[in-house]
C-alpha positions as CSV (number, residue, x, y, z in Angstrom):
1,X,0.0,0.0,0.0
2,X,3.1,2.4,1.0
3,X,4.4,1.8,-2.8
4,X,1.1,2.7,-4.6
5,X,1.4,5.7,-2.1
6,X,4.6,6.9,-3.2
7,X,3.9,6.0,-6.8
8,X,0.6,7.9,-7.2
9,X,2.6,10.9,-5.3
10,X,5.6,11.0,-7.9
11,X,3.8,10.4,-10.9
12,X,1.5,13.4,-9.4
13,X,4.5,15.4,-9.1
14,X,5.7,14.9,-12.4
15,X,2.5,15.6,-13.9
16,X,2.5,18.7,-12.1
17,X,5.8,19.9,-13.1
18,X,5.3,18.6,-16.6
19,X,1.9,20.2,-17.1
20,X,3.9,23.6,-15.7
21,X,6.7,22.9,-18.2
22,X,3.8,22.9,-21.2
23,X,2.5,26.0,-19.7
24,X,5.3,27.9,-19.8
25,X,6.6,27.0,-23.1
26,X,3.1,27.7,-24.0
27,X,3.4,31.1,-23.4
28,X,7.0,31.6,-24.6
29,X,5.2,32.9,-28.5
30,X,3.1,35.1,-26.7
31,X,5.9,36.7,-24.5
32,X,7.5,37.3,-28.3
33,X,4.3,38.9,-29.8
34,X,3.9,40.8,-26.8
35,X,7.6,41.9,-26.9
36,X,7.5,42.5,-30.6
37,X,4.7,45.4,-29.9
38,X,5.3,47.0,-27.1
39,X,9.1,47.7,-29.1
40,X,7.1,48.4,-32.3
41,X,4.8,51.3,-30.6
42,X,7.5,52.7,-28.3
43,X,10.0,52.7,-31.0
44,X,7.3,54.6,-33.6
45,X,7.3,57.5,-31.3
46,X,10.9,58.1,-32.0
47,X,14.7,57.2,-30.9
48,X,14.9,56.4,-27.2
49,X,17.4,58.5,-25.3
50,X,18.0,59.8,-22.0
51,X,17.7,63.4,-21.1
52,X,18.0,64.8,-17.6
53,X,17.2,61.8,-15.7
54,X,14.2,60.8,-18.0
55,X,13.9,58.6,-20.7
56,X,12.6,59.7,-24.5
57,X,11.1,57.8,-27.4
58,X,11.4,60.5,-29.6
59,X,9.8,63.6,-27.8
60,X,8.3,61.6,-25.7
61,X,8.5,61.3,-22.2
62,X,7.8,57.7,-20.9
63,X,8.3,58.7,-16.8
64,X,4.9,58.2,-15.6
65,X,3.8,57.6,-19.0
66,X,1.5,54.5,-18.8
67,X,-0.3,54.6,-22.3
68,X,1.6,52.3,-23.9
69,X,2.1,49.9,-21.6
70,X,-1.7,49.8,-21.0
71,X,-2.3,49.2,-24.7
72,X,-0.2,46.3,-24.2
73,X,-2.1,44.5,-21.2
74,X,-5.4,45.2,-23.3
75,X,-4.5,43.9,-26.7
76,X,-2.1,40.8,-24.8
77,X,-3.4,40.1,-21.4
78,X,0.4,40.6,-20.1
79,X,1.8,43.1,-18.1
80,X,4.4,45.0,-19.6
81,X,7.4,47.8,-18.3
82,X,9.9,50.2,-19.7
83,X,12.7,50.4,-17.7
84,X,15.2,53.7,-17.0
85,X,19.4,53.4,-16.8
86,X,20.0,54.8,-13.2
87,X,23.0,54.3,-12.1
88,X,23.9,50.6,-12.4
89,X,20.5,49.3,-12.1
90,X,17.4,49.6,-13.9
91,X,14.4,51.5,-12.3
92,X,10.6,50.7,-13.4
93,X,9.2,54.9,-14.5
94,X,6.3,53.1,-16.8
95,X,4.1,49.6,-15.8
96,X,1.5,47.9,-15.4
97,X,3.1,46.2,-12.5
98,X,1.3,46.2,-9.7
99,X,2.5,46.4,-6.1
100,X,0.3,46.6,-3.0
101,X,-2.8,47.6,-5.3
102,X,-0.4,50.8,-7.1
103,X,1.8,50.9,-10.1
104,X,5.4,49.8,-9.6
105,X,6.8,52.8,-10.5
106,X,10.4,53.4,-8.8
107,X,10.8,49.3,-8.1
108,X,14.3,48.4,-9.4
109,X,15.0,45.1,-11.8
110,X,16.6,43.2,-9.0
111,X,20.1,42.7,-9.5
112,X,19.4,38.7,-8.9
113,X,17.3,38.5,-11.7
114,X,18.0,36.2,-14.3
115,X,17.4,38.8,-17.2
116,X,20.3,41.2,-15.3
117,X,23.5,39.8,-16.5
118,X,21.7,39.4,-20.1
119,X,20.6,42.7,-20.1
120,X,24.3,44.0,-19.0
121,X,25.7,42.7,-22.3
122,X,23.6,44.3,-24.3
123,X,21.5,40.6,-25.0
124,X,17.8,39.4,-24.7
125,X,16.7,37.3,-21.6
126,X,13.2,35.2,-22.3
127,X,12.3,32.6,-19.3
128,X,10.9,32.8,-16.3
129,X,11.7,35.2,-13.7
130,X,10.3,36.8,-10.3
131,X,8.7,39.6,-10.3
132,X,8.0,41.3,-7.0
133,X,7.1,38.1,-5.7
134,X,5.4,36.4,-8.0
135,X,6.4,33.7,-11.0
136,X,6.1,34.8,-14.7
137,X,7.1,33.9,-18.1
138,X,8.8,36.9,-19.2
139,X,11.2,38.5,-21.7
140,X,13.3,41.2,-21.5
141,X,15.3,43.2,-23.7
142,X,17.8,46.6,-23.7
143,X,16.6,49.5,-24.9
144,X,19.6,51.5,-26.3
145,X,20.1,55.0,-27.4
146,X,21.4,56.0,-31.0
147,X,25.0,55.5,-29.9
148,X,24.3,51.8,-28.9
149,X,24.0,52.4,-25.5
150,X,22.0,50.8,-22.8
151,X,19.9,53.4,-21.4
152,X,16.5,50.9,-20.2
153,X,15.1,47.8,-20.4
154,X,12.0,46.6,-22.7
155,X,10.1,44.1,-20.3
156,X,7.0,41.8,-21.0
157,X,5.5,38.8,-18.8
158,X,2.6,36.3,-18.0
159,X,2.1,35.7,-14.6
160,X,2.2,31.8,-14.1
């Protein structure tokens, strides 16, 4: 009886990580199509740059700026970011993110993050991450200026 126990209790196990597996690779398209638009609208309005400690698409301001970021969420059911170069880190100035029932704005991409050392070198992360506490499939991406520097981060993600 112990041995059917213990048997029905792995093969439940593996179910359950296999069935997470599938879900997650399930969304890995979506986190692309999600990426590819939010980086098609911001990049419509303009070249990104950083001016005076906020960052441009064009001539337009993204601190505070949730517009985009909302069109995102409605047209994808994701939640999607634009982080700002400050300092060494990355700090959240437009989301969809919530924390304790209010936009993220002024949370930091946490230097533990799987999509930091990625997104240091100037490369793409896409896999799961934590975000304020909570799994999702996500991808990330730099957002660099005309000189081909990192000033922000492109982020998109599914909660799982």
């Amino acid at each position: 009886m112990k041995k059917i126990l213990v048997l029905i209790i792995v093969v439940g196990l593996m179910l359950g990580f296999s069935a997470k597996f599938v879900w997650a690779q399930d969304y890995a398209p979506k986190v692309k199509e999600a990426m590819k638009l939010l980086k098609d609208k911001l990049n419509a309005l303009g070249t990104p740059s950083l001016q005076g400690g906020f960052l441009y698409f064009g001539t337009i301001d993204m601190n505070g700026n949730f517009d985009i970021v909302d069109e995102i969420e409605d047209a994808m059911g994701c939640t999607a970011t634009v982080f700002m170069k400050k300092g060494d880190g990355f700090v959240r100035i437009s989301t969809n993110v919530m924390k304790e029932g209010h936009r993220a704005i002024g949370t930091k991409l946490a230097e533990d993050s799987p999509a930091m050392a990625s997104i240091k070198i100037g490369e793409a992360y896409y896999g799961p991450a934590d975000i304020l506490g909570f799994k999702y499939e996500t991808g990330y991406e730099p957002i660099k200026n005309a000189a081909g520097e990192i000033i922000g981060v492109y982020y998109v993600g599914y909660k799982l």
